[in-house]
BANURO-101215 format. One line per 3 residues: number of its first residue (from 1); for each residue x, y negated, z of N, C-alpha, C. Coordinates in pm, whole numbers, plus 50000, padded with zeros to 5 digits. Atoms other than C-alpha are relative to their C-alpha. Layout:
N
NUM) X Y Z X Y Z X Y Z; ...
***
This chain:
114
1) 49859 49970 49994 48259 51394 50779 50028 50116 49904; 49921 49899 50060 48452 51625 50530 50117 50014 50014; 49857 49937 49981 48797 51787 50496 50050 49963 49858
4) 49894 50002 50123 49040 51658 50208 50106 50034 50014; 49877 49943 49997 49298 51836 50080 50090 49852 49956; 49890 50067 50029 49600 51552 50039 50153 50070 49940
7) 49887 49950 50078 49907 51657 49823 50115 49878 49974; 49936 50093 50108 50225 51479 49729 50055 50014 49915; 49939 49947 50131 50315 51436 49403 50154 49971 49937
10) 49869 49983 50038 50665 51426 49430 50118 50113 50108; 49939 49877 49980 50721 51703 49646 49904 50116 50068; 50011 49883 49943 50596 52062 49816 49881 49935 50117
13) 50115 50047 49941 50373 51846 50066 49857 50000 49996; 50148 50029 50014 50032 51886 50160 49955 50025 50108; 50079 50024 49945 49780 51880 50400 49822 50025 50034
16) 50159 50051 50048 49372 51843 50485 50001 49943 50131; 50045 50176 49953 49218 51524 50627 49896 50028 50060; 50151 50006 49972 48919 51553 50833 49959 49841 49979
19) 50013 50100 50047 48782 51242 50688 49807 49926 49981; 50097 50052 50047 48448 50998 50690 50003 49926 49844; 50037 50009 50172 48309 50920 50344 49961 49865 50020
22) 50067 50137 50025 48249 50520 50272 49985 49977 49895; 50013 50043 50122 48110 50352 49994 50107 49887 49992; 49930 50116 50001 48332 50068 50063 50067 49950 50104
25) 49939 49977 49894 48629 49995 50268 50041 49863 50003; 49977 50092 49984 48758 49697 50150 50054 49934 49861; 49946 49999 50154 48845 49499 49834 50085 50017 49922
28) 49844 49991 50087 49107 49566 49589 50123 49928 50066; 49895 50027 49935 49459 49556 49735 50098 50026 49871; 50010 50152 49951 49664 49354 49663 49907 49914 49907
31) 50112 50051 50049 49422 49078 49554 50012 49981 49859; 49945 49996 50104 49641 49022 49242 50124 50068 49983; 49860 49905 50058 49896 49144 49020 50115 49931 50107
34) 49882 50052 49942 50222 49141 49201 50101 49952 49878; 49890 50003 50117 50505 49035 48942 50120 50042 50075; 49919 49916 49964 50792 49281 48989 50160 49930 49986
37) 49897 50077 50076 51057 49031 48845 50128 49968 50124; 49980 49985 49879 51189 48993 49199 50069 50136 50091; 49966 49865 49952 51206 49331 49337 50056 50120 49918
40) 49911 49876 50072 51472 49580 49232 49977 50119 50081; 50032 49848 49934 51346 49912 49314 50097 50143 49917; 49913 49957 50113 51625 50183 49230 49903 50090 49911
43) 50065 49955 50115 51509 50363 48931 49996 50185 50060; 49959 49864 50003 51641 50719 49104 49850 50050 50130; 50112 49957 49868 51306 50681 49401 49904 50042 49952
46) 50158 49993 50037 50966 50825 49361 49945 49933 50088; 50061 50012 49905 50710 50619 49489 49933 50052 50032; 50101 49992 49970 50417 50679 49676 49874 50006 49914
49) 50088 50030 50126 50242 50492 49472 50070 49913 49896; 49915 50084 50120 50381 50355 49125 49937 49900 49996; 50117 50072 50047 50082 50165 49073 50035 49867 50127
52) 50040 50052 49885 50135 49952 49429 49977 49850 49964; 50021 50191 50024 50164 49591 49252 49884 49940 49931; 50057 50043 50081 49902 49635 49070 49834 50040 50078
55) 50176 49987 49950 49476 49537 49221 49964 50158 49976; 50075 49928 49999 49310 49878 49292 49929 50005 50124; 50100 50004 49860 49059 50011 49547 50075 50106 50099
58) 49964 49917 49922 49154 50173 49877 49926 50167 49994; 49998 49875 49989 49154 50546 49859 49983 50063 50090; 49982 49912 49847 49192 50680 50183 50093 49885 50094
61) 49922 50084 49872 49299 50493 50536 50077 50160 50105; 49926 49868 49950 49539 50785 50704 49985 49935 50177; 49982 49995 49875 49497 50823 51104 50128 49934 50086
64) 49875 49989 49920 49790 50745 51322 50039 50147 50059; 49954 49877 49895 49750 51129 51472 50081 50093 49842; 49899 49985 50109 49901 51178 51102 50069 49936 49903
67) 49852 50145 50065 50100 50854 50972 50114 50049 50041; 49862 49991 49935 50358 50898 51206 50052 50152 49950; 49936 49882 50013 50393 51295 51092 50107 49937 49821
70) 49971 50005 50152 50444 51153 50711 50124 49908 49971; 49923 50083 49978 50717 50890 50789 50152 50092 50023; 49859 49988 49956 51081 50966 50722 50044 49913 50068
73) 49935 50092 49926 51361 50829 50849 50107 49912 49959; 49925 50110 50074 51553 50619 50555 49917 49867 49958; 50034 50124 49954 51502 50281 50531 50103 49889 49872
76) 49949 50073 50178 51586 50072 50177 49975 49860 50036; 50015 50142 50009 51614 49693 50245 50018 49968 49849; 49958 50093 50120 51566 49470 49943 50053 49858 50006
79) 49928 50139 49987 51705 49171 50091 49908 49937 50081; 50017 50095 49986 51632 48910 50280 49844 49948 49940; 50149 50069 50011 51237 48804 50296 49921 50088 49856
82) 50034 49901 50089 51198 49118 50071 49933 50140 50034; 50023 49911 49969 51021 49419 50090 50134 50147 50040; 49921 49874 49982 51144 49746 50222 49976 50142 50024
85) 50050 49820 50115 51123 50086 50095 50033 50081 50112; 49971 49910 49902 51049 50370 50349 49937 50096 49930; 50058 49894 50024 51070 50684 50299 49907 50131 50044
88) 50112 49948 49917 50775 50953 50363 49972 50120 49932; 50031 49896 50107 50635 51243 50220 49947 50015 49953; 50093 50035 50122 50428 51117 49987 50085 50000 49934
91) 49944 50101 50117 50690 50944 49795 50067 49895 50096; 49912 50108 49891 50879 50609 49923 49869 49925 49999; 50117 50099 49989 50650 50343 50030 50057 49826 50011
94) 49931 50129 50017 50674 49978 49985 49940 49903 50077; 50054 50072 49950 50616 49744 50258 50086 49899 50061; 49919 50111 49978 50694 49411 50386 49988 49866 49890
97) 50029 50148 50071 50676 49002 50219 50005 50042 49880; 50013 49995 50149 50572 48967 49897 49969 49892 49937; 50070 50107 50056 50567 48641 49717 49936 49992 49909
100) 50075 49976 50093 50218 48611 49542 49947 49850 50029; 50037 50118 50048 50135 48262 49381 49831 50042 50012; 50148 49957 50023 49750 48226 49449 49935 49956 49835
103) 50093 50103 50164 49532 48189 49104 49937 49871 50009; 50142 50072 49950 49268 47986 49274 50019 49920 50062; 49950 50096 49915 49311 47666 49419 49862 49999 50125
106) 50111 49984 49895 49072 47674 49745 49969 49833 50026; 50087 50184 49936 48842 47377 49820 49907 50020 50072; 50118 49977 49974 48585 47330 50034 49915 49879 50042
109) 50039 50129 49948 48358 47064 50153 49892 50084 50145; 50112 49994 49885 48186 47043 50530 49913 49918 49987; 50073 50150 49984 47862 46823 50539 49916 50033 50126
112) 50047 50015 49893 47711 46756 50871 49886 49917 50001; 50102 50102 49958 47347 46618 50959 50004 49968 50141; 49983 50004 49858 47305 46397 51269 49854 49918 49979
***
């Protein structure tokens, strides 16, 4: 277990994490690129994370005994079966449906001996 300091970089916010160390949490989120073509995010928000549409690795998983401290209380619909932008003190955060075309068509075959 160690202690990370957490900061956000769009305002006065910060923190430390008592935190376990993994080599590996889980694979790149989301699995692919999102295409943004869809989602109008206003131009005047900071996010969280800018990066969010785009495959990276998980960073840090935050507690619940400090999620709930980091959670404002505005609330950005994008419509209808669209994400929606909450704000926090990181930055805004972007959660909720996201339509992502898979690359990969999935196949599989079962074979059974009797």
């Amino acid at each position: 277990m160690c202690c990370v300091p957490i900061k956000s970089l769009n305002e006065t916010f910060n923190t430390n994490l008592f935190c376990f160390v993994l080599p590996h949490i889980t694979d790149e989120v989301p699995s692919q690129e999102i295409p943004l073509n869809d989602i109008k995010i206003p131009s005047n928000l900071c996010l969280a994370d800018p990066r969010f549409h785009t495959p990276s690795s998980v960073d840090l998983i935050i507690g619940a005994d400090v999620f709930w401290d980091l959670l404002g209380v505005r609330k950005i619909s994008l419509g209808n079966g669209k994400p929606v932008l909450i704000e926090s003190r990181l930055g805004w955060l972007v959660s909720g449906p996201l339509l992502i075309m898979a690359k990969y068509r999935i196949r599989f075959l079962t074979l059974s001996r009797f």
